[in-house]
C-alpha positions, 0 to 999 in steps of 0.5 A: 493507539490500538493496532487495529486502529493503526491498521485501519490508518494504513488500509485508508492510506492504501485505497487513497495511494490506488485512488492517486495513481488513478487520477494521475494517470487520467491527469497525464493520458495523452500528455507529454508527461505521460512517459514520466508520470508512468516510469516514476510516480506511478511506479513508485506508487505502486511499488509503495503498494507492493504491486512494483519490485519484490525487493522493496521493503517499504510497501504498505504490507510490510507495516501492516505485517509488522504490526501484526507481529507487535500484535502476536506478541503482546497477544492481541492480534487482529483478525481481518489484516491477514486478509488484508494481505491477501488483497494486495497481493492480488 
């Protein structure tokens, strides 16, 4: 498996991990779940997407990040994943 292809894999992982958070907050708005859904899943969603506590090194970009630097050293580094980055840290 090629590093782009493995990059592709975590971009996927990425929109769907933003498509759950949204569908959990719908399935939750006005419940009395909300509270928890919002203090734990949700935040831990979005932490696993880079958007929670700085400190927490098991984000999506972190992988992609690592990959890329496998990537620069056997000299076959993507282009697009440092805009990739770029978008999540929006």
């Amino acid at each position: 498996m090629d590093t782009e292809y493995r990059i592709d894999l975590l971009k996927e992982a990425y929109d769907k991990i933003e498509e759950a958070i949204n569908l959990i907050e719908n399935a939750t708005r006005g419940s009395k779940m909300e509270d928890y859904a919002e203090a734990y899943t949700i935040s831990t969603l979005y932490s696993i997407l880079g958007q929670g506590n700085p400190y927490d090194f098991n984000k999506i970009s972190e992988l992609i990040e690592g990959l890329g630097e496998e990537d620069e050293e056997e000299d076959e580094t993507p282009e697009d994943y440092e805009v990739f980055l770029r978008r999540m840290d929006q």
